[in-house]
C-alpha positions in Angstrom: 103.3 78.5 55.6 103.7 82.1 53.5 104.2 84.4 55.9 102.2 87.8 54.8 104.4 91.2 55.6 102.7 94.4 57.0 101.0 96.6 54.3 100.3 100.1 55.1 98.5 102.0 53.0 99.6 105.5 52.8 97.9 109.0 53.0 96.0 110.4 50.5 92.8 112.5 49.4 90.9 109.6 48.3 86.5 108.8 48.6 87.5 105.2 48.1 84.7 103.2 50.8 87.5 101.2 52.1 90.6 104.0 52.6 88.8 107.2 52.6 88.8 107.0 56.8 92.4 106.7 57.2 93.3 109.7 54.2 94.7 111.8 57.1 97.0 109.2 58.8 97.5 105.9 56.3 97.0 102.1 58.2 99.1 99.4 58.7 97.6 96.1 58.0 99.4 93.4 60.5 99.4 90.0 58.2 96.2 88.9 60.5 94.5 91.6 59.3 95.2 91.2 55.2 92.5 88.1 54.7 91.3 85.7 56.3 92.5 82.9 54.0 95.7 81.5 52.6 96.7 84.2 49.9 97.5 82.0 47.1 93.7 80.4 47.3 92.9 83.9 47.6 94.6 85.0 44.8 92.7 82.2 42.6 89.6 83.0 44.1 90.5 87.1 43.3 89.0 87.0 39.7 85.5 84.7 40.1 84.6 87.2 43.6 85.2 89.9 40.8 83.0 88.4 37.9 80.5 87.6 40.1 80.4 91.1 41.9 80.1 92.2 37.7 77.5 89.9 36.8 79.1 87.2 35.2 77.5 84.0 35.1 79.2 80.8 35.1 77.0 78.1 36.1 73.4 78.1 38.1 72.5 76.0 40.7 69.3 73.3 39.3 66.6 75.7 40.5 68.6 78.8 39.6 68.7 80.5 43.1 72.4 81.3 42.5 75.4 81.7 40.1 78.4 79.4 41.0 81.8 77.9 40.1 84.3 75.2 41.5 88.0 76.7 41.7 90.9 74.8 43.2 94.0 76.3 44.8 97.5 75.9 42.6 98.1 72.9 45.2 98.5 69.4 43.0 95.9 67.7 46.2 95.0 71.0 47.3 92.0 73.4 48.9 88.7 72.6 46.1 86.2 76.0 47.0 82.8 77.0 45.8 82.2 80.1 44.9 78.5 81.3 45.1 76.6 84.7 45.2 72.9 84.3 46.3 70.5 87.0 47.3 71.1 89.3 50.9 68.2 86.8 52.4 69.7 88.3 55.8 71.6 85.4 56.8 75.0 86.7 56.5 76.4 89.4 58.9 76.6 91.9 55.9 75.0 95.4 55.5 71.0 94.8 55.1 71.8 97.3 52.3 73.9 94.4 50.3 71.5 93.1 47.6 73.8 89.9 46.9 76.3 87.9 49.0 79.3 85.9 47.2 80.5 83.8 49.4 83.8 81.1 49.1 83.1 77.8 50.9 85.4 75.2 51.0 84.3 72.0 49.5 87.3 69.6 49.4 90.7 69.1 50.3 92.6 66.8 48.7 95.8 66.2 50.5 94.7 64.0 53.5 92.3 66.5 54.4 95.2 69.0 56.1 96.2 72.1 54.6 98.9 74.2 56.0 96.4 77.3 56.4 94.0 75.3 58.2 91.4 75.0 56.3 88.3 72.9 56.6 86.1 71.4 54.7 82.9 73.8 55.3 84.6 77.2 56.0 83.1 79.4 54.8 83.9 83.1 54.0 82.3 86.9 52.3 83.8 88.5 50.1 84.8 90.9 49.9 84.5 91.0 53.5 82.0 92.2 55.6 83.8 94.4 57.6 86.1 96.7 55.3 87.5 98.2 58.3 88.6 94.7 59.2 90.6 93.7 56.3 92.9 95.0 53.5 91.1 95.5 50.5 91.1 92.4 48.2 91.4 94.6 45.0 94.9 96.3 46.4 95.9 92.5 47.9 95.5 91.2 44.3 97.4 94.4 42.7 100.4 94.1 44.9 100.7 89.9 44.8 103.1 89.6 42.6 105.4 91.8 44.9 104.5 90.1 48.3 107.8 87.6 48.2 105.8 84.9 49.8 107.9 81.6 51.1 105.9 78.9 48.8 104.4 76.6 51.0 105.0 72.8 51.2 101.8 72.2 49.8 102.6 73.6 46.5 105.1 71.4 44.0 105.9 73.9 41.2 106.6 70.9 38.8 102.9 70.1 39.5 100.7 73.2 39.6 97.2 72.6 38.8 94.9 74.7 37.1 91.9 76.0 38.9 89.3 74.2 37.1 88.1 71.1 39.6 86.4 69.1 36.8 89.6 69.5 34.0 92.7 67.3 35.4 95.7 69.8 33.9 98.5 70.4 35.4 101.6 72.9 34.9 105.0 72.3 35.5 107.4 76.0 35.7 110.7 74.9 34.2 113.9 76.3 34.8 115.8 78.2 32.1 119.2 78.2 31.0 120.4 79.9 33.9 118.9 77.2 36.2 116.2 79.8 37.4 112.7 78.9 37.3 
């Protein structure tokens, strides 16, 4: 499993909701404390939490209560989510203030039903997280990605990465170059 390192955010005059109470002294986020779900599902989640927090649409539910979209980890037989946002009907431990809820619910997964993260089939989580004192903030977790150095996990083949469309059956494979690097 990808280990996450520490992150600390450093000082800095800032009115930014999710910094602005640690200006004076910076925070260290302990991996446990960067998100609550296995960072490269994260990362492909990242940008459908951020249309849907934007208002785009990508497909309705049949009575049109809420906006939706299947995404799939970069596993070949990995993590399948659902990514919804519905109205703040006061059933998620969110502010009462939050008008709308996206939410990430795991739907499938593939590989014999085990991921190395742990992940079920039903879990369920808010983004971008109810509690902003709780967690990194996803926007600076999906800036600083490509610099993380994660260990790929087992679950990941990178002959066979697939795409994050659920319903489309394609596949990438990263090839090496002509320096044997990939």
């Amino acid at each position: 499993m990808a280990r996450l390192p520490n992150v600390k955010y450093l000082p800095g005059n800032t009115k930014c909701g999710w910094h602005e109470q640690y200006k004076d002294t910076g925070k260290v986020y302990k991996p446990d404390e960067i998100y609550p779900m296995c960072p490269f599902l994260y990362h492909t989640l990242y940008p459908y939490y951020l249309g849907l927090m934007f208002g785009a649409v990508f497909k309705w539910n049949p009575d049109k209560r809420y906006a939706y979209q299947n995404v799939c980890c970069p596993a070949e037989k990995g993590v399948c989510a659902i990514i919804r946002i519905r109205e703040n009907d006061g059933r998620y431990d969110v502010p009462k203030h939050w008008k709308t809820v996206i939410t990430a619910s795991i739907s499938k997964i593939h590989d014999n039903g085990e991921c190395p993260y742990g992940h079920k089939e039903g879990d369920k989580f808010i983004f971008p997280g109810a509690s902003q004192h709780k967690w990194l903030c996803p926007a600076g977790l999906n800036n600083m990605f490509p610099f993380l150095k994660l260990e790929i996990p087992k679950c990941i083949n990178l002959k066979r990465l697939r795409c994050p469309d659920w319903f489309d059956n394609i596949y990438y494979s990263l090839e090496e170059d002509d320096n044997g690097k990939t």
